[in-house]
C-alpha positions as CSV (number, residue, x, y, z in Angstrom):
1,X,219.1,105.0,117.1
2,X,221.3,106.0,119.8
3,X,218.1,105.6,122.4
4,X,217.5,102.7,121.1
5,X,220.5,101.1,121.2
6,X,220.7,101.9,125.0
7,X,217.3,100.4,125.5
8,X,218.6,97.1,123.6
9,X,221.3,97.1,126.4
10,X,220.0,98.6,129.3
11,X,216.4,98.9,129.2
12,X,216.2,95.5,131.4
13,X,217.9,97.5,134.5
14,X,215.3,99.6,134.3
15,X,212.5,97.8,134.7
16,X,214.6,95.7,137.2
17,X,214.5,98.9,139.7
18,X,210.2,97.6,140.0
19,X,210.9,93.8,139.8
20,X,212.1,91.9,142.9
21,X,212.7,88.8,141.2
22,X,215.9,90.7,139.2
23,X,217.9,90.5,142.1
24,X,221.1,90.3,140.4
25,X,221.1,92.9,138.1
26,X,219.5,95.0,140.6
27,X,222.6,94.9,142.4
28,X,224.5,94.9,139.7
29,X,223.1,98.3,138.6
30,X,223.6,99.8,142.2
31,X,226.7,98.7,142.5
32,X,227.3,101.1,139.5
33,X,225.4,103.7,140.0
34,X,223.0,103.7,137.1
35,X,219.9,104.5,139.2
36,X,221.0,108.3,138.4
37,X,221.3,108.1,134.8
38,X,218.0,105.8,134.5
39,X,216.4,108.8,136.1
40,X,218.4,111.1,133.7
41,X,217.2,109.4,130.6
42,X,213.4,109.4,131.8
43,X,214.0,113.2,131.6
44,X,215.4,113.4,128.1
45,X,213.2,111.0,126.0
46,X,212.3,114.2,124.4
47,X,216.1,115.0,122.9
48,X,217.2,111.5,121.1
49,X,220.2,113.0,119.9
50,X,221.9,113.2,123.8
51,X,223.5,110.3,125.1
52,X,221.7,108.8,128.5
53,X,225.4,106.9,129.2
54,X,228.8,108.0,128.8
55,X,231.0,105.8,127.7
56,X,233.0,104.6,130.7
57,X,229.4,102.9,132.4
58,X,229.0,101.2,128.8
59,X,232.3,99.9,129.1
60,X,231.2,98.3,132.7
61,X,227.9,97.1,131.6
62,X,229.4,95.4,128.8
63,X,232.3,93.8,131.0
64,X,229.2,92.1,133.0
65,X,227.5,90.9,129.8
66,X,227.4,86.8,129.0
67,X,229.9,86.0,125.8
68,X,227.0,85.2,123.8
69,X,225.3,88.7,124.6
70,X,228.8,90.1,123.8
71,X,228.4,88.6,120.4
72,X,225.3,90.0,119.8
73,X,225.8,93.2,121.1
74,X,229.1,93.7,119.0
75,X,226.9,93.5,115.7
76,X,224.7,96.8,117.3
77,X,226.6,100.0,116.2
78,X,230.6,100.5,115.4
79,X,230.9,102.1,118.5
80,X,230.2,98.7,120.5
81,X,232.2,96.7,118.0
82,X,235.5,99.1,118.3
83,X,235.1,98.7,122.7
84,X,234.4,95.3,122.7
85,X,237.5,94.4,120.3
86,X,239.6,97.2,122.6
87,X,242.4,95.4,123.8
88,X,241.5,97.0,127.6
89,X,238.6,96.1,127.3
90,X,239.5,92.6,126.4
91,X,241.5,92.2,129.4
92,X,239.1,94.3,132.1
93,X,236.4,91.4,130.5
94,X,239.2,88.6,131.3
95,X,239.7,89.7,134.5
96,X,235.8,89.3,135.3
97,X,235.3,86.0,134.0
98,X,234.6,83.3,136.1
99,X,235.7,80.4,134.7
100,X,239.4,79.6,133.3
101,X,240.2,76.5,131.0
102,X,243.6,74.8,131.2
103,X,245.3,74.3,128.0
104,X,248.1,72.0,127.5
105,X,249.4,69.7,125.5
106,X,249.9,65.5,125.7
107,X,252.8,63.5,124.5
108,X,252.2,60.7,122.1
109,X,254.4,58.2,121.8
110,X,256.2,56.6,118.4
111,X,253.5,53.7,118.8
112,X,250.4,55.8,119.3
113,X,251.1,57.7,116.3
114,X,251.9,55.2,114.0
115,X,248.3,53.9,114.9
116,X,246.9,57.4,114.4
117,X,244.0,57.6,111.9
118,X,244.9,60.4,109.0
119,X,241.5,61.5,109.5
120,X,242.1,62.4,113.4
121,X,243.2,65.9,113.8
122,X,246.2,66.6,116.6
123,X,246.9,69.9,117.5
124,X,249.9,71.1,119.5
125,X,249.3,74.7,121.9
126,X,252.1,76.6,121.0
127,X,251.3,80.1,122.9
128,X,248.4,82.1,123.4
129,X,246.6,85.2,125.0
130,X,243.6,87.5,124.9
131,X,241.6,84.1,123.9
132,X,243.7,83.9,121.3
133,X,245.4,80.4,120.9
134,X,248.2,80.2,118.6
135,X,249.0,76.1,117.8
136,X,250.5,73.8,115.2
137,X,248.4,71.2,113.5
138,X,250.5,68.1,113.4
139,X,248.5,66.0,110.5
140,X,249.2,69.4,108.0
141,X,252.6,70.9,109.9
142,X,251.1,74.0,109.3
143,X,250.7,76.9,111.8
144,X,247.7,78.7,112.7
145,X,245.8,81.3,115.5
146,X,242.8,80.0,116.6
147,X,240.0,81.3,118.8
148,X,237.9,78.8,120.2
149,X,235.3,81.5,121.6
150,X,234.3,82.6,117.8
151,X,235.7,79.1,116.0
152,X,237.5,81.5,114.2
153,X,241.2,80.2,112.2
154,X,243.6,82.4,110.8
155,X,246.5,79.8,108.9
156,X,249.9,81.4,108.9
157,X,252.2,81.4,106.2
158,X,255.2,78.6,106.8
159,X,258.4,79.9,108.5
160,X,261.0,79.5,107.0
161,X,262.8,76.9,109.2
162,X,260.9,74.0,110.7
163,X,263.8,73.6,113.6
164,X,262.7,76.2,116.2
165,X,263.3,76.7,119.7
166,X,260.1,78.5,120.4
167,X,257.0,80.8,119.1
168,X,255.9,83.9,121.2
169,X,252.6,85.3,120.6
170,X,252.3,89.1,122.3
171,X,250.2,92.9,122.1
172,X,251.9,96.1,121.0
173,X,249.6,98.8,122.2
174,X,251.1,101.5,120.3
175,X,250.0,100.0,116.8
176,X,247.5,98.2,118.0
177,X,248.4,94.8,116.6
178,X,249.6,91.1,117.6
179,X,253.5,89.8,116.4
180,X,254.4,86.4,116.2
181,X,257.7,85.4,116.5
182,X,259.7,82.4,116.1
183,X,263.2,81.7,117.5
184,X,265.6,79.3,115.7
185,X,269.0,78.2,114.7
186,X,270.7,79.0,111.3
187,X,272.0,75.6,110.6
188,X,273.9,77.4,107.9
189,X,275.5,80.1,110.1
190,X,275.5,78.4,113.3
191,X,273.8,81.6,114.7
192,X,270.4,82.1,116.3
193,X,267.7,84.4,114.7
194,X,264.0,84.6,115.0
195,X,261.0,85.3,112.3
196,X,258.5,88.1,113.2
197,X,255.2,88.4,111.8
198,X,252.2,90.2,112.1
199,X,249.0,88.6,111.7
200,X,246.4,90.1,109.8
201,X,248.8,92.2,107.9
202,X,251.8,90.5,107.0
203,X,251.9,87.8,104.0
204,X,255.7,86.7,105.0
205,X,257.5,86.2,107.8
206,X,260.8,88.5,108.3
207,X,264.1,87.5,109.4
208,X,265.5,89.3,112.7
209,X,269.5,88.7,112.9
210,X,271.2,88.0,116.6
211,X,273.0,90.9,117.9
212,X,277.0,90.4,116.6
213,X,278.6,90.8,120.4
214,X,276.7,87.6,121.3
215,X,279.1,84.9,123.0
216,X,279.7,82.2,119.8
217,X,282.0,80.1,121.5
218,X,279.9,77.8,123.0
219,X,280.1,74.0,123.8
220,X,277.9,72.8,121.3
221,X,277.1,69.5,123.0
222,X,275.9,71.5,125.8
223,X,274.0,74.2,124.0
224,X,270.5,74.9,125.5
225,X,268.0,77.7,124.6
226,X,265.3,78.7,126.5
227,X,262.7,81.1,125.4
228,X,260.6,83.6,127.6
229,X,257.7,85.8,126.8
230,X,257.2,88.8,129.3
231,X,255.0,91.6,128.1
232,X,256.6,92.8,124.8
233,X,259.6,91.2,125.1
234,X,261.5,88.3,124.1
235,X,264.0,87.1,126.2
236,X,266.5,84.1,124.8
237,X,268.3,82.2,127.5
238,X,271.3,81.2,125.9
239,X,273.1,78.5,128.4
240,X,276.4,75.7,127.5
241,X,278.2,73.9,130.2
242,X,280.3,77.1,131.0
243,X,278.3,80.4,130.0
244,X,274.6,81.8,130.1
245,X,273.5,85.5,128.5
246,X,270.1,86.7,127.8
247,X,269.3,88.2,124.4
248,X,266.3,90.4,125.0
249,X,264.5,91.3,122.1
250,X,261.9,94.5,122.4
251,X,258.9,93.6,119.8
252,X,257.8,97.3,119.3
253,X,260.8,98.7,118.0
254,X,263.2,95.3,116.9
255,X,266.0,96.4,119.1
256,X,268.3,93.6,120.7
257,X,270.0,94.2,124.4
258,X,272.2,91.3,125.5
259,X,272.7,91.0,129.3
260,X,275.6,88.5,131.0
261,X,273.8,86.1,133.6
262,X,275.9,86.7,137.0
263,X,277.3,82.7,137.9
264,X,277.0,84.0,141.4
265,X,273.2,84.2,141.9
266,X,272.2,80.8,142.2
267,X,274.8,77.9,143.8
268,X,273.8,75.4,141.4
269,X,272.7,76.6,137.9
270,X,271.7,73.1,137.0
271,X,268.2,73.3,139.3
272,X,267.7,77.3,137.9
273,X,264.3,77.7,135.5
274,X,263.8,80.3,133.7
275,X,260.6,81.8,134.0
276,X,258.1,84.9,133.6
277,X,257.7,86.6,137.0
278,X,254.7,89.1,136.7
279,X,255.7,90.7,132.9
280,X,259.8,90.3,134.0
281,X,262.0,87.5,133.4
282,X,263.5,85.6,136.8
283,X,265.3,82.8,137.6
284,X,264.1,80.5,140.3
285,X,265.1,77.3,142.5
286,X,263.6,75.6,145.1
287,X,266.0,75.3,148.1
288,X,264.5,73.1,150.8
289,X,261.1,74.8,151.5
290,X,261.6,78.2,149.7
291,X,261.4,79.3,146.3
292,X,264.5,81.9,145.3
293,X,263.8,84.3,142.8
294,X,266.4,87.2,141.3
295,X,264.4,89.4,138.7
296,X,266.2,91.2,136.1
297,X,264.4,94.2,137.1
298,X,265.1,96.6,133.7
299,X,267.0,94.5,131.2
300,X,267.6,97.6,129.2
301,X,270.1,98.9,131.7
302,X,271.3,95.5,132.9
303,X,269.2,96.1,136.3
304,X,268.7,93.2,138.7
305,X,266.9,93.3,141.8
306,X,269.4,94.2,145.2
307,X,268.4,90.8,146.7
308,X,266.7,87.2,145.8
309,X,263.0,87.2,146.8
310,X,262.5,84.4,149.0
311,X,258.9,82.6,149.2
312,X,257.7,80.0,151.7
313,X,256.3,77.0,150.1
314,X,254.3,75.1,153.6
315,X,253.0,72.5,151.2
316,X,256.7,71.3,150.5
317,X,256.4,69.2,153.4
318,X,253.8,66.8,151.7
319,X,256.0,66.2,149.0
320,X,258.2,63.3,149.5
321,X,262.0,63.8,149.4
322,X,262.6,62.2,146.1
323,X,260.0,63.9,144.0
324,X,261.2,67.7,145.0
325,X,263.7,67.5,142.2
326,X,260.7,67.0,140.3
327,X,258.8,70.4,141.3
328,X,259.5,73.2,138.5
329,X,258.1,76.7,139.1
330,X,256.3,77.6,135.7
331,X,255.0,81.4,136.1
332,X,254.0,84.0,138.8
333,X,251.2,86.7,137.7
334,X,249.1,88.4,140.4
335,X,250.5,87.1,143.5
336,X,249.5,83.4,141.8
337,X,253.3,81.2,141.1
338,X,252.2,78.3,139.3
339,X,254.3,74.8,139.6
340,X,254.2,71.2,138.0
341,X,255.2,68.5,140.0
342,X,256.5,66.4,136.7
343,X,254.5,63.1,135.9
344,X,251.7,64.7,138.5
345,X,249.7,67.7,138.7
346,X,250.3,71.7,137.7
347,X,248.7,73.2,140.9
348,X,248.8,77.2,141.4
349,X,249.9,78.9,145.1
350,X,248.4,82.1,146.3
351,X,251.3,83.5,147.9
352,X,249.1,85.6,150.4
353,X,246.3,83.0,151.7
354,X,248.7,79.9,150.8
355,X,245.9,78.5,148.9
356,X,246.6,75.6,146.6
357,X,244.7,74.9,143.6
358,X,245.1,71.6,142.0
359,X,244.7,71.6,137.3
360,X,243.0,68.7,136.1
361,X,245.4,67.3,133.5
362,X,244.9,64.4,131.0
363,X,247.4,61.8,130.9
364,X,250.4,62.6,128.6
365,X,251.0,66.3,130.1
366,X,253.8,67.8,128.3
367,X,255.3,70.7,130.4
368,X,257.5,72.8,128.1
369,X,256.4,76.0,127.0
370,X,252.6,74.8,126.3
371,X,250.6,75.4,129.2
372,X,248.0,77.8,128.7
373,X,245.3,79.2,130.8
374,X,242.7,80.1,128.9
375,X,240.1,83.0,129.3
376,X,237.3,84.0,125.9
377,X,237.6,87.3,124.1
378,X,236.1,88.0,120.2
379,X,239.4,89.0,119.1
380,X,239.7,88.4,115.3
381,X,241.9,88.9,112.1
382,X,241.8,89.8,108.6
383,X,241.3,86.6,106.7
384,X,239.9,84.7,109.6
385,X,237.8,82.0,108.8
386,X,235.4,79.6,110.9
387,X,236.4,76.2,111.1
388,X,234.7,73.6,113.5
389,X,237.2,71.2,112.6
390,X,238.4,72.2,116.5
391,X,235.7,71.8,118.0
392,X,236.6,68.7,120.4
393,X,239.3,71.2,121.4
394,X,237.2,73.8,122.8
395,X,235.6,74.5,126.3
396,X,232.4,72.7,126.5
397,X,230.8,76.2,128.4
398,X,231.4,77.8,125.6
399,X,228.8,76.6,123.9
């Protein structure tokens, strides 16, 4: 079995080595060395029972592999299963993959919907990673994970409060699972809380208090929450007229820290966003032709950086004066910050080659917390189901 299996996979290298036209995986398998172990399991067709690959060049052949191969192969042996559902796997294979799709969502107005057919399904992007999308259906009000790679649905049991101010969807590597969690107000109490749940597993969601030493004498006229999802943490952005602290929750272990934003860091707090800066929360503003960014380096020990990164942006000057207001930094991963111009474009800047990269959008873009890039994995749940009810949703290369 275990030869053969290795043939199924690999046994078109070989006879690549005396084939010019396979160019590409010719390279591909010198890149990677596997002229050696081809060699290698020439000399031990004798012995099926010793592997011809170790595991780490499986692991690279399979991050080359098409989606559809990927599959395929999972369904060959529980070995190729548990590495293509390995969460570094998923994101080595993301990180290969040529193509990303844009999520996002699209404002209707009162009209449109009133002149909405029953039978037309909306859907609203809520979060999502590891090709996992996690979105609202708006026809049903009901909350679901969806993977548009495997048509695969997982529906969510209700929350238990429709009001929210956000949903976070995020990885804990040491149990190996996903938690979702929602952040809301307790109309009763006045307080905020959140939901967590864990999909797959749990049947309810469970209710998370706010820390006690959080400020409660806020304007509420003025009250504003903003939610941020960096890594395994939550970070709530809890701003009135006069005050602004963070409530970081870590998702592993359920433990609230509170940090106190310094007034001092920016000169006007109304321009400020709130954003994820490479798995840390910053605030950022746009001052002229540089972006401004103060990282709260270690919010478990109230850490932030000495001094405010400051970032050239050349392509400010081809913005007219009176849209710059309208520029809002959105997220910076990899050297990437990503901006929307508001009523425009989301474009991403490369801060080393100052290469800009313009999104195609549709009309209707709605900016808050619901723009997604998207990149396939075969992630999937207990109780998942295949729905095609989607379908107009998903990537047309996916198919």
């Amino acid at each position: 079995m275990g030869n053969l299996v290795c043939y199924y996979l690999f046994g078109p290298i070989k006879e690549s080595f005396t084939n010019s036209k396979s160019n590409s995986t010719n390279k591909a398998a010198e890149l990677l060395g596997l002229k050696d172990y081809i060699l290698i399991a020439q000399n031990r067709r004798d012995d099926p029972s010793m592997p011809i690959f170790p595991p780490e060049v499986i692991i690279e052949i399979l991050t080359y592999m098409p989606l559809k191969s990927l599959t395929q192969l999972q369904l060959v042996c529980k070995e190729w299963l548990a590495i293509i559902h390995d969460h570094q796997f998923i994101e080595k294979y993301a990180d290969r993959f040529p193509k990303v799709y844009h999520l996002h969502n699209v404002v209707n107005t009162t009209k449109s919907l009133e002149n909405t057919s029953p039978h037309r399904v909306q859907i609203s992007y809520l979060h999502g990673l590891d090709g996992l999308i996690l979105n609202k259906n708006l026809n049903t009000q009901k909350i679901f994970i969806w993977n548009p790679a495997t048509r695969g649905v997982l529906e969510l049991p209700d929350p238990h409060h429709d009001d929210y101010y956000g949903f976070t969807f995020s990885y804990i590597p040491a149990t190996k699972n996903y938690r979702i969690v929602s952040v809301y107000e307790d109309k009763e109490s006045g307080r905020e809380c959140c939901e967590v749940l864990t999909p797959g597993h749990s049947e309810t969601w469970r209710r998370l208090t706010f820390p006690e030493n959080v400020n409660l004498n806020w304007h509420k006229k003025d009250k504003r929450v903003t939610v941020i999802s960096s890594g395994g943490t939550i970070h709530c952005i809890l701003t009135d007229a006069t005050f602004e602290e963070i409530v970081s929750l870590d998702i592993e272990t359920e433990r609230f820290v509170v940090n106190s934003v310094p007034k001092s860091l920016f000169e006007d707090w109304t321009r400020v966003c709130a954003l994820n800066w490479d798995g840390k929360l910053a605030f950022a503003d746009i001052i002229e032709e540089n972006l401004e960014v103060m990282e709260l380096e270690d919010y478990r020990k109230q850490r932030w950086c000495l001094k405010k990164r400051v970032i050239h942006l050349p392509f400010m000057t081809n913005i007219d004066g009176d849209k710059r207001s309208n520029l809002l930094p959105l997220f910076a991963k990899e050297g990437d910050i990503w901006f929307c111009l508001k009523g425009e474009k989301v474009f991403s800047y490369k801060t080393e080659t100052g290469e800009r990269t313009d999104i195609k959008l549709s009309q209707g873009f709605s900016i808050r917390n619901n723009f997604i890039p998207y990149k396939p994995s075969l992630v999937s749940f207990k109780g998942m189901k295949p729905d095609t009810k989607y379908d107009k949703f998903r990537p047309r290369w996916l198919d």
